[in-house]
C-alpha positions as a printed NumPy array, in Angstrom:
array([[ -4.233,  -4.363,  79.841],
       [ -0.631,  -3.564,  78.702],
       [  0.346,  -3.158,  75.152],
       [  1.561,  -6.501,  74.57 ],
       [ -1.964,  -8.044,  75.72 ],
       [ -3.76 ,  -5.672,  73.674],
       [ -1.679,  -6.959,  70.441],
       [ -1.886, -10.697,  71.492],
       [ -5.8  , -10.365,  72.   ],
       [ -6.123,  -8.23 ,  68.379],
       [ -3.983, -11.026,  67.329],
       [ -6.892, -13.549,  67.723],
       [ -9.178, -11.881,  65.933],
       [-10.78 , -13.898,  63.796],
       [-10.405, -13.051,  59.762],
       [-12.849, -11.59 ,  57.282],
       [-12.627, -14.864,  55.956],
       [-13.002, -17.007,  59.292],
       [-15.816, -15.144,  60.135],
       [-17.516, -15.878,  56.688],
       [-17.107, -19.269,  56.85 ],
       [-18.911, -19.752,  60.026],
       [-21.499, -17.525,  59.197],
       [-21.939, -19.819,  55.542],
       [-23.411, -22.342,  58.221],
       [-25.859, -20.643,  59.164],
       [-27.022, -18.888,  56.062],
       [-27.207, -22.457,  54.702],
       [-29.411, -24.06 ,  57.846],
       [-31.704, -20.792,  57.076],
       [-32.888, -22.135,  53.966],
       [-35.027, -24.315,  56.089],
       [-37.188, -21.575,  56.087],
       [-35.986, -18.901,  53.829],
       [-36.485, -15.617,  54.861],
       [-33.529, -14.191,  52.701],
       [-35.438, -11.968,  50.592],
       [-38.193,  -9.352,  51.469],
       [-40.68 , -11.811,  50.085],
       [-40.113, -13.907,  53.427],
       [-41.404, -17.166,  51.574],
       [-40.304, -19.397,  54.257],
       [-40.283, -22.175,  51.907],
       [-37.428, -25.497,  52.135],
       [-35.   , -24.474,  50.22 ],
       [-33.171, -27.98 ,  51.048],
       [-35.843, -30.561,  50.479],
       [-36.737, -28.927,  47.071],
       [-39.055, -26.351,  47.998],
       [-39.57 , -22.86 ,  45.57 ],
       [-40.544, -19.688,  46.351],
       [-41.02 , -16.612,  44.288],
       [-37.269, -16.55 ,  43.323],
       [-37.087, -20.394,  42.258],
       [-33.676, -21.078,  43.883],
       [-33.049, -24.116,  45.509],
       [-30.031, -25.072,  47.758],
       [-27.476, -24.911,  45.156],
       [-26.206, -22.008,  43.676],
       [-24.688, -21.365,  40.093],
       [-22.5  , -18.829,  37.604],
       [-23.722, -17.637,  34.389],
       [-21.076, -15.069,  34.379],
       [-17.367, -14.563,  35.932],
       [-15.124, -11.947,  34.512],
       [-13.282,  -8.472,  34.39 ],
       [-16.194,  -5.701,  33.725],
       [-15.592,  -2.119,  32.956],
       [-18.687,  -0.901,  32.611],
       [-19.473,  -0.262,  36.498],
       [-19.11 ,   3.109,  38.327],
       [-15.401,   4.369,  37.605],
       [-14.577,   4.514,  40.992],
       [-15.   ,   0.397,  41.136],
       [-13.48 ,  -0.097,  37.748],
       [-11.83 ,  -2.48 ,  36.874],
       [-13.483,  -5.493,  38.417],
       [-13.568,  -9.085,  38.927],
       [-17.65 ,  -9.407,  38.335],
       [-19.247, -12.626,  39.802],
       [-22.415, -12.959,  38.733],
       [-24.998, -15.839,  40.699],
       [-28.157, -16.956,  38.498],
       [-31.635, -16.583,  40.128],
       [-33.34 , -13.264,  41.493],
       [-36.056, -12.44 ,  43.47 ],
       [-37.435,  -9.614,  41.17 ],
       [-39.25 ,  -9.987,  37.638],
       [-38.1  ,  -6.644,  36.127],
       [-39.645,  -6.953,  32.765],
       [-36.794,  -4.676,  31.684],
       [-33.718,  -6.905,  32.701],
       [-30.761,  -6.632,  30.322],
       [-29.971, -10.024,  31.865],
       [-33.191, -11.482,  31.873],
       [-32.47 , -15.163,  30.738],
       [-29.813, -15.615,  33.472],
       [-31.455, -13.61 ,  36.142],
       [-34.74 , -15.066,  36.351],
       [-33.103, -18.968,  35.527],
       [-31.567, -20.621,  38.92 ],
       [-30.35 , -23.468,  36.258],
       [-28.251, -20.757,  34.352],
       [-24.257, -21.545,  34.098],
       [-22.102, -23.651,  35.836],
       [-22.024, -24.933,  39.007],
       [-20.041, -22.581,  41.766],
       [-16.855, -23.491,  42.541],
       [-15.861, -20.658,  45.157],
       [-12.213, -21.848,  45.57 ],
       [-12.011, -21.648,  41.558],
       [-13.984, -18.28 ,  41.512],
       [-11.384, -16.966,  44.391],
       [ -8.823, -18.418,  42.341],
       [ -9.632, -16.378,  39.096],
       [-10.362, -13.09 ,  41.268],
       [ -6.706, -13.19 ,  42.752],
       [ -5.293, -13.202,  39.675],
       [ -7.497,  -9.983,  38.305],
       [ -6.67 ,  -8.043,  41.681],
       [ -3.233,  -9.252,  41.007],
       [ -3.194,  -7.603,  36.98 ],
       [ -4.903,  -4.461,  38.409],
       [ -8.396,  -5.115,  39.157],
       [ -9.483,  -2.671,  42.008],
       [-12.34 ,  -4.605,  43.317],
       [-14.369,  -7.987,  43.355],
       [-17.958,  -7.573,  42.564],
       [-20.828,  -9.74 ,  43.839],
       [-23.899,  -9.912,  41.732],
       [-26.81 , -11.147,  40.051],
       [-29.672, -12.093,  39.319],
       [-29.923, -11.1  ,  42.494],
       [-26.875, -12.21 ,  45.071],
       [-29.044, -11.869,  48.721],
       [-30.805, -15.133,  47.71 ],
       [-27.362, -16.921,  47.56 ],
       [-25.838, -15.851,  50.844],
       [-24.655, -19.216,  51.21 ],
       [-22.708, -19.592,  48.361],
       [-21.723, -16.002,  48.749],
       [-19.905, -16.33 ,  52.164],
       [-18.516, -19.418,  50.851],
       [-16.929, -16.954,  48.185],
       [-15.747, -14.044,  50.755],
       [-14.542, -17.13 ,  52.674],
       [-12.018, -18.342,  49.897],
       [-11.268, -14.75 ,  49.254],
       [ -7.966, -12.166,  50.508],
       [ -9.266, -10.613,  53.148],
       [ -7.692,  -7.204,  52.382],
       [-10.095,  -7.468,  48.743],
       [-11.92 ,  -4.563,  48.34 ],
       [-15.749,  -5.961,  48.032],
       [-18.689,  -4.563,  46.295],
       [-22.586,  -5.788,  46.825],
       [-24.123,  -5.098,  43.903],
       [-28.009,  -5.582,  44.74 ],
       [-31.529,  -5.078,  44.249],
       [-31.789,  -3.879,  48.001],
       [-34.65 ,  -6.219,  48.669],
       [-32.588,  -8.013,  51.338],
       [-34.376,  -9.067,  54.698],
       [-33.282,  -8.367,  58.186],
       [-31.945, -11.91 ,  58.455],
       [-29.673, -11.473,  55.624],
       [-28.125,  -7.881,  56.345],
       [-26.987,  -9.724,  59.691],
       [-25.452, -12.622,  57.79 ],
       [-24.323,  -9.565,  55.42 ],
       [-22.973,  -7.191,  57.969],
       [-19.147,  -6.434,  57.761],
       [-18.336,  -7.973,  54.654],
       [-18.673,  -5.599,  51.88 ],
       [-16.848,  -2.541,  51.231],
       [-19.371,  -0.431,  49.316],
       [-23.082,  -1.271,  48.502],
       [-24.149,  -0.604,  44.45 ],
       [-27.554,  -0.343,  45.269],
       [-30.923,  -0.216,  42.435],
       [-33.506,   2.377,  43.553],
       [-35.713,   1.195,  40.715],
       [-39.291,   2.557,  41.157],
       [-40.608,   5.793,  42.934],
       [-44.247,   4.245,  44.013],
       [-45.179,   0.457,  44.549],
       [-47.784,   0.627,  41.729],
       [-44.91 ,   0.626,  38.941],
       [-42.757,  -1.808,  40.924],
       [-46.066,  -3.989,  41.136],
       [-47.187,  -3.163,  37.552],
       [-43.069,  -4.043,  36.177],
       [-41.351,  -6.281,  38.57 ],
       [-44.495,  -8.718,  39.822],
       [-43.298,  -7.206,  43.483],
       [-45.065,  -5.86 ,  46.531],
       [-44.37 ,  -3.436,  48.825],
       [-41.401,  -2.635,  47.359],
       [-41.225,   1.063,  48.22 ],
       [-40.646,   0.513,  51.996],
       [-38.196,  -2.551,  51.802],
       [-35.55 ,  -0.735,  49.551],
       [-36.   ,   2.577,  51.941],
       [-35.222,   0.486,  54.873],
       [-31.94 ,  -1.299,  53.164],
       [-30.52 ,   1.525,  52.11 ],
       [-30.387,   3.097,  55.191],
       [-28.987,   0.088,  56.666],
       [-26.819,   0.047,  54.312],
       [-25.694,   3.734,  54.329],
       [-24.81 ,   2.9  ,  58.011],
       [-22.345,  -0.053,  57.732],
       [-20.464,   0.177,  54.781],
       [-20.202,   2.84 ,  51.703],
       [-23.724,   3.047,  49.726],
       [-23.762,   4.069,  46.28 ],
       [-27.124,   4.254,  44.887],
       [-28.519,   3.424,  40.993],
       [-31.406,   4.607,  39.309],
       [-32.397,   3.924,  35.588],
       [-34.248,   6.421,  33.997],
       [-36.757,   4.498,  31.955],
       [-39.296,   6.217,  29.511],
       [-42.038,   7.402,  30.864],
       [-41.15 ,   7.114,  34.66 ],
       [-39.446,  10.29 ,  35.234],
       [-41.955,  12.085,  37.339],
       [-43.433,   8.727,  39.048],
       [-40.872,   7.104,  39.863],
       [-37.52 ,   9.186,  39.666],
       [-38.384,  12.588,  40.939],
       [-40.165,  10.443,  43.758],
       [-36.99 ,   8.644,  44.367],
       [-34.606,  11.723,  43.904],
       [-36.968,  13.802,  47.158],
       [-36.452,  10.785,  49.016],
       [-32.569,  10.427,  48.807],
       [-32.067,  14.021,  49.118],
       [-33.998,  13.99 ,  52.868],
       [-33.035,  10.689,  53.73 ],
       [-29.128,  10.352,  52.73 ],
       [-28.022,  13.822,  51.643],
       [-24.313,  13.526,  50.075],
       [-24.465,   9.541,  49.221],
       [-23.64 ,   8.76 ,  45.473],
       [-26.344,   9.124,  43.175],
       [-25.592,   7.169,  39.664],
       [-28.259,   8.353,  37.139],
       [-28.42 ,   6.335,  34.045],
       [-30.257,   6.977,  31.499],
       [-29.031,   4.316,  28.891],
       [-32.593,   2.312,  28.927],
       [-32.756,  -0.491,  25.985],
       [-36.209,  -1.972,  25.804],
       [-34.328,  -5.998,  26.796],
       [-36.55 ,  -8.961,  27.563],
       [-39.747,  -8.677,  28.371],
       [-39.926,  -4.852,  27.98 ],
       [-42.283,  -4.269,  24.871],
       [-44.923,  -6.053,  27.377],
       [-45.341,  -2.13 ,  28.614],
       [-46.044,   0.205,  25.606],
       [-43.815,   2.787,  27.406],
       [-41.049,   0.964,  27.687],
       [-41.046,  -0.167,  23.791],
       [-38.312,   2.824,  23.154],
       [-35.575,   4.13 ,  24.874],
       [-35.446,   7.519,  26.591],
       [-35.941,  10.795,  24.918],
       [-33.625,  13.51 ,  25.091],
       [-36.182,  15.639,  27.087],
       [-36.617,  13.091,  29.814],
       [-33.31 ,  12.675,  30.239],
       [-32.828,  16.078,  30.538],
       [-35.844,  16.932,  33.098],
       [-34.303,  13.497,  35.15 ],
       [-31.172,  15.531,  35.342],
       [-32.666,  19.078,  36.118],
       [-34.388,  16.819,  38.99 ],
       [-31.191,  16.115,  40.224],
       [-29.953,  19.56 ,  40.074],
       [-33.179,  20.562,  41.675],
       [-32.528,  18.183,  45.033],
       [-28.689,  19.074,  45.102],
       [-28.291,  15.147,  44.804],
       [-24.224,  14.069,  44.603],
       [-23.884,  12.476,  41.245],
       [-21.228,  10.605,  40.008],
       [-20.816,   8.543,  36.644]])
């Protein structure tokens, strides 16, 4: 192939955007039998059908807006936050929204893309996709990355409870994964999220994850589950990706539903915080704020 062919036939290659836009089709012809999630309902989204999340084949906004209060590395940026999620977290800041489908206003991704232009334009240095919980909108997602520049930088921002059909649909889209590690052990995620086998689906998105785009991973310290669920979750990062981003927060309100769990009625003492960090230390995780 000669030079010229070779930048003729890169030429045709179709867009971040293009390539969204066909794969919007099929996300949307997979909520036939929705499989989005790790809960693998396989209920019909588009006759009306509900599974655990409670989304049905529309999607809508109950929040679109320049945020600040993300990693710095991300900041500023153009958040987009879906309603719905797949995860009961009696602990959600956002509880209301998240667990409500009917939140907000209807999507408009054109409008959405519209707005995020302008914030990249007056210095925003990324678009954010979020939640609730974003993997049970794929649809409406690549409907947004469709509509979007396709030199945006993108950010998932995620529960990590994605299913093998949706990190396909996902794959080559987003920049950087913001990933929750939330619980060290399946009895607390059972005990404060209503969620099975939670343990082994995060494990195996993250290291998806860690493989096709940049992972940054969460963890919210939360009174009373430093040693079962953080220093669990701190061994297993530090075997399984040494050197990705570690955010540690440790700024736990007791929002929603939390006084349900007498432990979580308070926020987190200084010595927990400061055994969460020695953990840290202790695994030579790479933390950044």
């Amino acid at each position: 192939m000669t030079c010229a062919e070779d930048i003729a036939t890169r030429a045709r290659l179709p867009s971040r955007s293009e390539i969204a836009r066909g794969r919007a089709e099929s996300a949307r012809a997979a909520l036939a039998d929705c499989r989005l999630c790790a809960h693998q309902c396989g209920v019909n989204r588009l006759v009306g059908e509900r599974g655990l999340c409670r989304a049905g084949a529309t999607t809508r906004v109950f929040m679109a807006q320049v945020e600040v209060s993300d990693e710095l590395e991300l900041i500023p940026t153009f958040a987009i936050a879906l309603s719905g999620c797949d995860l009961r977290c009696a602990f959600c800041i956002t509880g209301a929204e998240s667990w409500n489908t009917r939140a907000g206003a209807p999507l408009d991704a054109a409008s959405l893309a519209a707005r995020a232009r302008t914030a990249l334009d007056q210095g925003a240095r990324t678009v954010m996709v979020l939640g609730g919980e974003p993997t049970i909108h794929l649809p409406a997602v690549l409907e947004i990355i469709a509509a979007l520049p396709d030199n945006a930088k993108l950010v998932w921002k995620t529960n990590a409870h994605a299913s093998a059909q949706a990190r396909a649909l996902l794959d080559g889209f987003f920049d950087v994964w913001l990933a929750d590690y939330k619980f060290g052990n399946d009895h607390c995620a059972e005990r404060l999220a209503r969620i099975s086998g939670y343990t082994g689906a995060v494990q195996e998105n993250l290291l998806w994850a860690n493989e096709h785009s940049e992972l940054i991973v969460r963890h919210l310290v939360m009174p009373g589950h430093v040693e079962c669920c953080w220093a669990p979750v701190a061994r297993w990062l530090s075997e399984h990706l040494p050197g990705v981003k570690v955010n540690l927060r440790a700024g736990f309100w007791p929002a929603w539903q939390a006084s349900r769990h007498s432990e979580l009625r308070g926020t987190v003492p200084t010595r927990e915080r400061e055994r969460a960090c020695q953990i840290a230390r202790d695994h030579g995780l790479n933390r950044i704020e």
